[in-house]
C-alpha positions in Angstrom: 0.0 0.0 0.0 1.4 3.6 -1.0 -0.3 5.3 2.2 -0.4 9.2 1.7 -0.8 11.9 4.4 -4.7 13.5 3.5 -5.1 17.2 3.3 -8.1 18.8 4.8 -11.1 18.9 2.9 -11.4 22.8 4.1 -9.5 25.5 5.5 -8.4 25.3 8.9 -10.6 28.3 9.4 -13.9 26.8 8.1 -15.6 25.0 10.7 -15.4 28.3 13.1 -16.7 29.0 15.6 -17.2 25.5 16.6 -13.6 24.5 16.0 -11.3 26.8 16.0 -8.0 27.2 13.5 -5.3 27.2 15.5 -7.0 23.8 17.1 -7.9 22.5 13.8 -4.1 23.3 12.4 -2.2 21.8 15.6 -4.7 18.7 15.6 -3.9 18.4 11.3 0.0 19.2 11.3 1.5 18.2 14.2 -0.6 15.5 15.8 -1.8 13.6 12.8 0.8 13.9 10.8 3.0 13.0 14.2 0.7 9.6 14.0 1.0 9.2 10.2 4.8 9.6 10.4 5.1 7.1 13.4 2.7 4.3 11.7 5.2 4.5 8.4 8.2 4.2 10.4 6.7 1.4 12.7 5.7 -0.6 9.5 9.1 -0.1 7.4 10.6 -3.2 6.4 7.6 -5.3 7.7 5.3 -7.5 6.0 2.6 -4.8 6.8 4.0 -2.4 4.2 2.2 -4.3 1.5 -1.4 -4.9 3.7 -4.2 -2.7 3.5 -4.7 -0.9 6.8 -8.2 -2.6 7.4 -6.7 -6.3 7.4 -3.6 -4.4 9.6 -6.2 -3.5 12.0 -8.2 -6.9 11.6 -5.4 -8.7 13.1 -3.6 -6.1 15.3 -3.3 -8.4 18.3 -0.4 -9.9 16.1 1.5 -6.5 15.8 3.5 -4.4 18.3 1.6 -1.4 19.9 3.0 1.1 17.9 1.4 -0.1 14.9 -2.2 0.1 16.8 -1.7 3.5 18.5 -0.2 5.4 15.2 -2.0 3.2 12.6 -5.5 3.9 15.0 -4.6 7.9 14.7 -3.4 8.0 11.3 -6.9 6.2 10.0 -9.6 7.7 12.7 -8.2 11.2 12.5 -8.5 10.6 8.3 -12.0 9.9 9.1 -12.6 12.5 11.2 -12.1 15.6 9.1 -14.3 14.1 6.3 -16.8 13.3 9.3 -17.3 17.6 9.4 -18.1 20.2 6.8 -18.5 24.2 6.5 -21.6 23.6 5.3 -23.4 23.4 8.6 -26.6 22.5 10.2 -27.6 20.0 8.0 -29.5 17.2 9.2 -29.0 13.1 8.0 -32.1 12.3 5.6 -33.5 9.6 3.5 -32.4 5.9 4.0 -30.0 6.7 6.8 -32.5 8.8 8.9 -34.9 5.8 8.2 -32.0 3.8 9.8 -31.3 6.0 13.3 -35.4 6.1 13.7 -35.5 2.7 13.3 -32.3 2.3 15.8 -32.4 4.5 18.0 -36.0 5.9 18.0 -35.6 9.5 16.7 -32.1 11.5 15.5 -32.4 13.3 18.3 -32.0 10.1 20.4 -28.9 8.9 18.2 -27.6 12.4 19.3 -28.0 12.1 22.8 -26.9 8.6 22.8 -24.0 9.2 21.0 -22.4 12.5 22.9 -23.0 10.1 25.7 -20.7 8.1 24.5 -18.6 10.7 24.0 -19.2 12.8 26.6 -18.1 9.3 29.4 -15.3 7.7 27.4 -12.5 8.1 30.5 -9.5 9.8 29.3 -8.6 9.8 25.7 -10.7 7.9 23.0 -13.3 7.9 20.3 -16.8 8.2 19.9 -18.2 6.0 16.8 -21.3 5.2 15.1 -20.8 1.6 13.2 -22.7 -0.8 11.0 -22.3 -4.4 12.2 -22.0 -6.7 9.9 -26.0 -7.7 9.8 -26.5 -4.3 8.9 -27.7 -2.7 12.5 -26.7 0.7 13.6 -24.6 0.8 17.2 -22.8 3.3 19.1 -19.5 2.5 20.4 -16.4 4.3 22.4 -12.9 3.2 21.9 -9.9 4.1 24.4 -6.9 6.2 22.9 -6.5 5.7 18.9 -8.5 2.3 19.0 -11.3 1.8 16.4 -14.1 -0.6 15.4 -12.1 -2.4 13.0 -9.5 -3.7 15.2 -9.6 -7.4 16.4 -9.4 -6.2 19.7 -12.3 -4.2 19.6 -14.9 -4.7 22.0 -18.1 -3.8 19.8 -16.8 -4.3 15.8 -18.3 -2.9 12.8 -18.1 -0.5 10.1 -17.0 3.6 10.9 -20.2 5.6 9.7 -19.3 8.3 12.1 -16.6 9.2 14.6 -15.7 12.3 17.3 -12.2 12.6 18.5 -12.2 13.5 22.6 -8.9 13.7 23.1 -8.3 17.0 24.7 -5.7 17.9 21.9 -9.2 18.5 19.5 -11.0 20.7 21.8 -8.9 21.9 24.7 -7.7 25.4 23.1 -11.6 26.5 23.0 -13.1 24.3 25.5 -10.4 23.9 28.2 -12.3 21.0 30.1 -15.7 21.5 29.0 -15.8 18.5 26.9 -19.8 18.1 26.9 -19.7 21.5 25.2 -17.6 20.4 22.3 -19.7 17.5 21.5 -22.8 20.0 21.6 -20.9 22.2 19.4 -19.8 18.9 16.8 -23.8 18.6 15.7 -23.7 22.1 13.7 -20.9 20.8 11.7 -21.8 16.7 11.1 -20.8 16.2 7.6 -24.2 14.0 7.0 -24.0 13.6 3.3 -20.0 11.7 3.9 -21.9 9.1 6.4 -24.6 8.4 4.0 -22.4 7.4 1.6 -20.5 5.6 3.8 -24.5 3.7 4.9 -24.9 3.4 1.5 -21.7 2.0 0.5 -21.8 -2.1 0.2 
């Protein structure tokens, strides 16, 4: 695989005022590139150099930590910024808000239920919305740069959806007011990138 470092899909000023740009350009250049530097160095010379990162993460258990802490925060912080967009206050429609109602009851309880998650993950971690493999909708928390596609993840499935509560993403703005954040996340959900990723087989 020829892994490649992503750009943001938007200026590091766009998603103001929920995320600010000096946040937005620490959080892009120094600590994901910082992971993405670290996962190619801790593959070099391995077999894993020639895996795809989903079968890397499918059978982490078998690689050295480095692999699943950088690997983790090179792919989930990839996933991240296409996860929010400028274009803000949209809402999820059609087949996917079929699939939260029918989940979760109404989007506004896959909202609460999911900055729950977020908002109680101990320390640092992830919050995630996944498909399992029979097609239902669950929310998830990983600790630290874990993820739903890692063997040695409690709850597996496929990332439709993921919020970054390491303090790194929010502290600058938020200092410790974490639960403010996640409120401040829904203005900016990027809901036509998870439908595609719903709709994608």
């Amino acid at each position: 695989m020829n892994y490649t470092f992503p750009e943001l899909p938007y200026g590091y000023e766009a998603l103001e005022p929920e995320i600010d740009a000096q946040t937005m350009k620490l959080h892009h250049q120094k600590h994901h590139k910082g992971y993405f530097d670290k996962f190619l160095n801790a593959i070099k010379g391995t077999e894993m150099e020639k895996m795809d990162i989903k079968d890397i993460f499918e059978n982490i258990s078998q690689f050295p930590d480095a692999v699943k802490n950088n690997g983790g925060g090179f792919y989930n912080h990839a996933l991240f910024w296409k996860c929010m967009t400028p274009d803000k206050n949209k809402q999820p429609e059609g087949d996917l808000k079929d699939a939260l109602t029918k989940y979760f009851g109404t989007v506004d309880n896959f909202k609460e239920d999911f900055s729950n998650a977020a908002a109680t993950r101990f320390g640092s971690g992830w919050a995630w919305l996944i498909m399992k493999n029979n097609g239902e909708l669950v929310i998830s928390s990983t600790p630290n740069q874990e993820n739903p596609l890692m063997g040695v993840s409690e709850i597996k499935g496929k990332p439709l959806l993921c919020l970054d509560v390491w303090e790194h993403a929010y502290y600058l703005n938020y200092q410790n007011k974490r639960p403010d954040y996640i409120k401040a996340f829904w203005n900016i959900v990027n809901w036509d990138e998870v439908a595609k990723r719903f709709n994608k087989k």
